[in-house]
One Martini backbone bead per residue (centre of mass of N, CA, C, O) as a GRO file, in nm:
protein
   55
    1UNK     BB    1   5.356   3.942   0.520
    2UNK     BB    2   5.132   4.153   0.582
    3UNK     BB    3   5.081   4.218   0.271
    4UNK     BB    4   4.969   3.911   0.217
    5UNK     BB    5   4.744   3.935   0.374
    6UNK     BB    6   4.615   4.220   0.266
    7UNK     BB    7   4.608   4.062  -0.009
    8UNK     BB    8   4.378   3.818   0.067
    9UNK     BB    9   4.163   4.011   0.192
   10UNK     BB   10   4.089   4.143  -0.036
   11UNK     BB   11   4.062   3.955  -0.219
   12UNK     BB   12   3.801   3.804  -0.069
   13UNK     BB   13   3.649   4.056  -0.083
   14UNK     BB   14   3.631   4.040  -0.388
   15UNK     BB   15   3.475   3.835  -0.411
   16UNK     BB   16   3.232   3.858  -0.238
   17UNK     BB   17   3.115   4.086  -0.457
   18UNK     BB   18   3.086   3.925  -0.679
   19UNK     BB   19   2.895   3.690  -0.599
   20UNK     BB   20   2.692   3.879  -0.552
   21UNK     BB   21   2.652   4.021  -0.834
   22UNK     BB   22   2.569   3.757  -0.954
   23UNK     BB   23   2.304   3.690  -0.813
   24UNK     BB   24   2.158   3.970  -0.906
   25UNK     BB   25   2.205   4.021  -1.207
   26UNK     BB   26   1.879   3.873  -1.273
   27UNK     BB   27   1.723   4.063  -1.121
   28UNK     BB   28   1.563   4.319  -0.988
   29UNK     BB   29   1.552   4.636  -0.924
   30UNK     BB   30   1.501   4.625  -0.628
   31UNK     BB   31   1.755   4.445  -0.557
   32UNK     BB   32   1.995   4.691  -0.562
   33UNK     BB   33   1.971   4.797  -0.293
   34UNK     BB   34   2.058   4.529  -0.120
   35UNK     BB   35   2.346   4.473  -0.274
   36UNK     BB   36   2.442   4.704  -0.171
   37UNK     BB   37   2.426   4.675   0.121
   38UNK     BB   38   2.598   4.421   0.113
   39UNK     BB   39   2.837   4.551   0.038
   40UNK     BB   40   2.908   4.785   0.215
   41UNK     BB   41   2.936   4.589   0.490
   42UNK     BB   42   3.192   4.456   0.335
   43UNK     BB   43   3.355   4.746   0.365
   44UNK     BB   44   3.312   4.772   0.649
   45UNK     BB   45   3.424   4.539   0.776
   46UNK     BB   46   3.699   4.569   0.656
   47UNK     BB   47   3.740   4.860   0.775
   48UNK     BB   48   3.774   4.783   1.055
   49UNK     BB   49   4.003   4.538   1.066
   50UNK     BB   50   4.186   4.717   0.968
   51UNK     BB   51   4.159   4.976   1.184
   52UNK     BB   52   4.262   4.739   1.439
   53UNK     BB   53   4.497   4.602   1.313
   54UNK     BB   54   4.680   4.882   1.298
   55UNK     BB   55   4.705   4.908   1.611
   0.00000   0.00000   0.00000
């Protein structure tokens, strides 16, 4: 049961990722260090998350 939870909420963090990437896909250059910041803050709070869970 744990497992297909940590399996969903990857599965969700990989959507947020994706639809970031969509959404810059076509933008300009310089908005691509926003995006990293995006992703970066959602790989960070997913796993603030899972070492909370954890304990």
């Amino acid at each position: 049961m744990i497992d297909q939870e940590s399996d969903d909420s990857d599965a969700k963090l990989v959507e947020e990722i994706i639809l970031i990437q969509r959404n810059y896909y076509f933008e300009k250059r310089n908005v691509k260090t926003e995006r990293q910041r995006k992703i970066r803050e959602l790989i960070e709070k997913a796993s603030k998350a899972e070492a909370t869970d954890g304990n």
